[in-house]
C-alpha positions in Angstrom: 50.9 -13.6 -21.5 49.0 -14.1 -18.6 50.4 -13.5 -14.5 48.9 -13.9 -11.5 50.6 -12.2 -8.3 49.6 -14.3 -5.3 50.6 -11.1 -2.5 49.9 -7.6 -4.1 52.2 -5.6 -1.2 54.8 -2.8 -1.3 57.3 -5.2 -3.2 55.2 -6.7 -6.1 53.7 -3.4 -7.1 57.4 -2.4 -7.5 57.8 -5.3 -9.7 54.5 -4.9 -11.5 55.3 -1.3 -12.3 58.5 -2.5 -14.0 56.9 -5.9 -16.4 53.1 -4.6 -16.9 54.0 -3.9 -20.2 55.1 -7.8 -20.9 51.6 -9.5 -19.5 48.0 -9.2 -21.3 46.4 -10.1 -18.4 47.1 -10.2 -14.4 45.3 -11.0 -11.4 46.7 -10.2 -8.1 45.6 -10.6 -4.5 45.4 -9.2 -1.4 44.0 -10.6 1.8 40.7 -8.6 2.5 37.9 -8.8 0.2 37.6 -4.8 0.7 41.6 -3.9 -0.1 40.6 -6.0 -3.1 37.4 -4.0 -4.3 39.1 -0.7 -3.1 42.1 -1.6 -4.8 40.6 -2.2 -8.0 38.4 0.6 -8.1 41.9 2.5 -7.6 43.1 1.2 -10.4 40.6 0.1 -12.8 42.4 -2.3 -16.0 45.7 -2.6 -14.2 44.7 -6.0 -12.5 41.9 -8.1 -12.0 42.0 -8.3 -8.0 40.8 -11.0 -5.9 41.1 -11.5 -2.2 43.1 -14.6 -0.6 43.1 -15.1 2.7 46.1 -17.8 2.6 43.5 -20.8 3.5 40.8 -21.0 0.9 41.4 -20.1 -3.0 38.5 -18.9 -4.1 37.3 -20.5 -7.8 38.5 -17.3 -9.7 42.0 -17.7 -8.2 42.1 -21.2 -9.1 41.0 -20.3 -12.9 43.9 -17.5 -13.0 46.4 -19.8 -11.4 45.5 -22.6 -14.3 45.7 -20.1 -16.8 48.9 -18.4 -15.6 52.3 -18.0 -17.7 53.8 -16.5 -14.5 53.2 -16.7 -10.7 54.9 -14.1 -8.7 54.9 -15.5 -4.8 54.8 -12.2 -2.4 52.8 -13.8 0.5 54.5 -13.6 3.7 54.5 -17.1 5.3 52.7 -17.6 8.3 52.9 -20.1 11.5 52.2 -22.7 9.3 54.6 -22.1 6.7 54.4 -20.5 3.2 50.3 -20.5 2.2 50.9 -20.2 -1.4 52.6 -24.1 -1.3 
């Protein structure tokens, strides 16, 4: 099974910890493009991590998000409302 986490903060690594085990696969993102190289160099196989700054999904998010069993929605909403809708 496949999940993508769209917010990789203090509260979805929590969860992650807890259902790793369940997914073949996850992609998770963070805002900056260079929390999302440093984080995967971190922690290299634990997620494929792309950066998502709320306004433009990039192609690769896109790809995970189509290919997703499970979206986990951490992404703090912003003036506009919730950027993951």
């Amino acid at each position: 099974m496949r999940l993508v986490i769209l917010g990789l903060g203090y509260s979805a690594s929590a969860c992650l910890d807890e259902v790793r085990a369940q997914f073949s696969h996850v992609t998770a993102t963070v805002r900056l493009p260079v929390r999302a190289a440093a984080m995967a160099s971190a922690m290299p196989g634990h997620a494929d991590m792309l950066a998502f700054d709320g306004n433009h999904a990039s192609d690769a998010l896109k790809a995970a998000i189509g290919q997703a069993d499970a979206l986990l929605v951490s992404i703090p909403p912003d003036m506009a409302g919730d950027p993951a809708l």
